[in-house]
N, C-alpha and C positions, 0 to 999 in steps of 0.2 A: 727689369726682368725679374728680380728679385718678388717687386709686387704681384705679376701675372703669377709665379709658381704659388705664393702665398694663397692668390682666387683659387689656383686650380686645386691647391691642397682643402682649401674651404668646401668645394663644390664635391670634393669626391670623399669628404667628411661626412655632408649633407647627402648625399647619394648613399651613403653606407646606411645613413639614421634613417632614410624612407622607403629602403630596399624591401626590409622586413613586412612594413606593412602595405606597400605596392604588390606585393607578391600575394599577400595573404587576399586583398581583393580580388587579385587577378582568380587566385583558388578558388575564392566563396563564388564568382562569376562563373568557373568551370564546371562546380556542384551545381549537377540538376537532377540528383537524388538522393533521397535519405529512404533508407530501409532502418524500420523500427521494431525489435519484439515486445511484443507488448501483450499481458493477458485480461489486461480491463476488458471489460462487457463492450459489445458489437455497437452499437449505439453511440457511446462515447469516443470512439475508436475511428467512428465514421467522421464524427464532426470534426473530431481534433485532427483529422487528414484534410477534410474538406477548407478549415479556418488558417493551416499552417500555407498551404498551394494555394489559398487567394491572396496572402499576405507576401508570398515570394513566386510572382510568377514564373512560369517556365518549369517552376522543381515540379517534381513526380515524386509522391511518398506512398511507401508500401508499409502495410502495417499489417506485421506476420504474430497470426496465434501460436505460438507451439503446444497448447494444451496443458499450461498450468506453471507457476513459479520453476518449480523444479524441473520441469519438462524445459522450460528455456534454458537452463544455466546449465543446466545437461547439453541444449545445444548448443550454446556458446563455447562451452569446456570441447565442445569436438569439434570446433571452427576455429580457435585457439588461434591455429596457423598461419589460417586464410580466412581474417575475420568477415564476413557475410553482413552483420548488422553494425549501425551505426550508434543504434541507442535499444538500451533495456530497459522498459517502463513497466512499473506494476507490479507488484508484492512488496512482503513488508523490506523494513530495513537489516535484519537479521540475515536475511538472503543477499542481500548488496553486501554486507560485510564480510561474507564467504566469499563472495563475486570477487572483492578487492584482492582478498587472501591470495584467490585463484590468479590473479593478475589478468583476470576478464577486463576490467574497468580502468580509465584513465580519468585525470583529475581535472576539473575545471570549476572557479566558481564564479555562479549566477551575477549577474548585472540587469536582471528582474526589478522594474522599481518600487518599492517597498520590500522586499523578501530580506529578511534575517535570519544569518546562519541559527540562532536560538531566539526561545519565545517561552515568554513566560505564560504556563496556566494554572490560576491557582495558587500561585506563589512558588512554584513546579519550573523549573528549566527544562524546558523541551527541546533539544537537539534536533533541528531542520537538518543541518548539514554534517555530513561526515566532518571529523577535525582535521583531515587532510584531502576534502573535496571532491573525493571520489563518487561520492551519490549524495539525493539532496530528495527531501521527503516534499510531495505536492497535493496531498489532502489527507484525511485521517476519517476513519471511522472509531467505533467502543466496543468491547466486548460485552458482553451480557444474554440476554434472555428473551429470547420470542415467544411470543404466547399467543393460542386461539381464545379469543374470547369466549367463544357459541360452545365451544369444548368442556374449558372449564365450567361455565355456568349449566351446561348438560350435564357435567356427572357430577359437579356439586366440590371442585376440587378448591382447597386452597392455595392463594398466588405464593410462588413462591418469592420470597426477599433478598436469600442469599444464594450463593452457586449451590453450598451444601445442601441448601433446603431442597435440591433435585433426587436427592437421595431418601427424600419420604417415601415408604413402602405404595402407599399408597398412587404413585406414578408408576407405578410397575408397566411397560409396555405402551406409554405415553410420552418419553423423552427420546430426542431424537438428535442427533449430531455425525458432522462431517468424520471420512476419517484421517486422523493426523499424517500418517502414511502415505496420503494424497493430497491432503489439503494442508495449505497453509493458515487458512481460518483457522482451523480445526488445530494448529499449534499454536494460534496466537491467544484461545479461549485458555486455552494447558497454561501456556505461558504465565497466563492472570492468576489461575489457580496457585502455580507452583512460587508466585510472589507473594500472594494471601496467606496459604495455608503453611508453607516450609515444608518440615519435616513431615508431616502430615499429611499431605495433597495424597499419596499415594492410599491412605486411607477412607480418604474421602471420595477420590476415585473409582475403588473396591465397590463403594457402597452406591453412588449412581450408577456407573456401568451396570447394576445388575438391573436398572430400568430402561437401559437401553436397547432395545430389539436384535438392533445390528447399528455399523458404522457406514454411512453414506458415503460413497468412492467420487459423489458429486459434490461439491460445495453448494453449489445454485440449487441443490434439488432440496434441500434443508428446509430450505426457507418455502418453498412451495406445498412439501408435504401439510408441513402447519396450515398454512392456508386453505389446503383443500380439508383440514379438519380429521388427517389420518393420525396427527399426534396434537395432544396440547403444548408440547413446547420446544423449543430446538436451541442449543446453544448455539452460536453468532453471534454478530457483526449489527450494528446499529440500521447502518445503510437501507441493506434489504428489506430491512423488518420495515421501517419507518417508510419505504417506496412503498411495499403492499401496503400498508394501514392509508396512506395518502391517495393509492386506486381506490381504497374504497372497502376492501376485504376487514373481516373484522378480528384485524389482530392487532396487539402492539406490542413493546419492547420494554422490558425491565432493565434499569440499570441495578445492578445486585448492588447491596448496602455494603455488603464484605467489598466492594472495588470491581472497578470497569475501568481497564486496561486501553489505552490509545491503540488503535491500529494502523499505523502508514502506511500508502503508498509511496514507495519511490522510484525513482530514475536515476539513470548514469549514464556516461559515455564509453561505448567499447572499446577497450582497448585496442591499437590498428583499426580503428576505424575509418572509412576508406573515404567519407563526408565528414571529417571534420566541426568544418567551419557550420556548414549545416546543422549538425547536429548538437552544438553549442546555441546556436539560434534557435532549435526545436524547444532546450530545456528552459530558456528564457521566456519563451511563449508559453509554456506546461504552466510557469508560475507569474505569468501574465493576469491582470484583473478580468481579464475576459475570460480567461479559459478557467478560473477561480471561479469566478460567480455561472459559470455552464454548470462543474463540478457540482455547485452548489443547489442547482434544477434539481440533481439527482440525489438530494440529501449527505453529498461526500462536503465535508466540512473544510472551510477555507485556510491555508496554512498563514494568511494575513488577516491581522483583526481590521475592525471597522468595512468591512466590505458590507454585512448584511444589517438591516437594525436587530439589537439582542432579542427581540422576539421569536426571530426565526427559526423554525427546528434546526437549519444548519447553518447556524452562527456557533462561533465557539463558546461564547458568551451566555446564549441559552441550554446549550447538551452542558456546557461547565455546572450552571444552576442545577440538574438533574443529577448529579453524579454527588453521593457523600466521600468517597474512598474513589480518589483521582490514581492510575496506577501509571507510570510512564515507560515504552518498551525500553527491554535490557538486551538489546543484542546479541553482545557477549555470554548471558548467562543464557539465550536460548540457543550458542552453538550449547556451551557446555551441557546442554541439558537435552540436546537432540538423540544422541543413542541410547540416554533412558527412556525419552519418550517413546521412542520404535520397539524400544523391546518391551515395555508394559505394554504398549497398544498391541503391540505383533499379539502377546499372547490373550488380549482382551478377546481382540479376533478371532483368531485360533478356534476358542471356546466358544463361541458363537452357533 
């Protein structure tokens, strides 16, 4: 008798130890959707819905724009309650560190294989993953400098090298940039500055702002104006510049000598999120070699080395070679530094 209670106490031992994860299948099997906010470009958006639903039949994934970084986290902060999405994908890491703050985001980390919470560039420790797991960075663009070729060599202008050098009189009505206000580009190019310059940025601000026409309310419209040749240059983002120069339009991209600033993308899981297990699977696939080297089509650069040979525009290995002054983001010092940036920009504007 003794022996049978002994089995049965073993068996509802082992019944206790497989309970946890019988259940958690039985969940990931009752998910058959994931809702994603996401403000990546429409293109990338498509595939990565179309490659997540062939890889787990039966799910259905929506992948909702709200119109911008701060446009999402503004709707997540009013679904708070009754969370609606499952995952937050796209914008820099600075925006997920307020997400955290807000208690948007819950923790999970990656089992992606090769992905490392840190990565060296440069001799530079680059911070992939928050240090309590809350969000996790899955490509990187540069800050710097777009430039018309046909432009400058039409009015005879000299390239600029550094950020500051935007501030030659002579671009008067030929620089062109997102505005901070709206864009998150548009705080991550500030950002770089405000690590360059210090005390001074605000200086050096003064004096290109006053070649600035107006502040663009589009991030994506930046990079086009150049291209149609309405400005020779627009402060950005590697990415963009580097896609048009590759259709063929005759522009390219200066990495400034003063430093060019990493730009991440990241992702995290919403807090009550109502897919789960899905959605832990989503971020796996995000830093998946497949969805790394798609990333990669578009010139967004891979958060795992060895994926591309160093030749490639978007390997990290060849933009590392272009860059003299490697900057890496600081987070924290762009909360701290977000109600200076709104009130100098508020009133750049203003004066407009």
């Amino acid at each position: 008798m003794k022996s049978l209670y002994s089995k049965l106490a073993a068996l509802l031992v082992l019944a206790a130890l497989f309970a946890p994860v019988a259940n958690r299948g039985l969940l990931q099997a009752q998910e058959k959707e994931l809702v994603v906010y996401s403000t990546i470009f429409a293109e990338y958006a498509d595939k990565m819905k179309a490659e997540f639903e062939k890889l787990n039949p039966g799910v259905k994934v929506y992948i909702i724009n709200p119109g911008g970084t701060e446009a999402m986290i503004k709707k997540l902060e009013a679904e708070k309650g009754n969370p609606q999405a499952d995952v937050m994908h796209s914008g820099d890491s600075s925006n997920y560190l307020y997400a955290k703050k807000q208690g948007l985001l819950q923790p999970y980390a990656p089992t992606a294989p090769g992905f490392k919470p840190v990565m060296d560039i440069g001799g530079k420790q680059l911070a992939l993953s928050d240090k309590d797991n809350y969000y996790h960075v899955f490509n990187m663009m540069f800050t710097g400098i777009m430039v018309n070729e046909d432009v400058v060599k039409e009015k005879k202008l000299p390239l600029p090298k550094n950020f500051k050098d935007l501030a030659n009189p002579v671009y008067k009505g030929l620089v062109m940039s997102a505005n901070p206000l709206k864009s998150s580009t548009a705080v991550t190019n500030i950002m770089a500055t405000y690590q360059m310059y210090g005390d001074k940025v605000w200086e050096i601000w003064d004096a290109i702002n006053k070649n600035i026409p107006y502040y663009s309310n589009s991030s994506s419209s930046i990079y086009t104006l150049v291209e149609k040749g309405e400005f020779a240059f627009t402060i950005g983002l590697s990415r963009p510049a580097l896609v048009s120069r590759k259709n063929g339009n005759p522009v390219n991209f200066i990495f400034p000598e003063d430093g060019s600033m990493i730009s991440d993308n990241a992702m995290g899981i919403v807090a009550g999120a109502k897919h789960p297990n899905l959605a832990r699977k989503f971020i796996d696939f995000i830093l998946s070699d497949q969805m790394q080297l798609f990333g990669a089509e578009y010139l967004y650069i891979p958060v795992k080395k060895g994926l591309l040979p160093p030749t490639n525009p978007a390997s990290l290995e060849y933009v590392s070679s272009q860059i003299k002054t490697l900057l890496l983001p600081n987070p924290g010092l762009e909360e701290r530094a977000r109600a200076e940036i709104q009130a100098k920009f508020g009133e750049y504007i203003r004066q407009k």
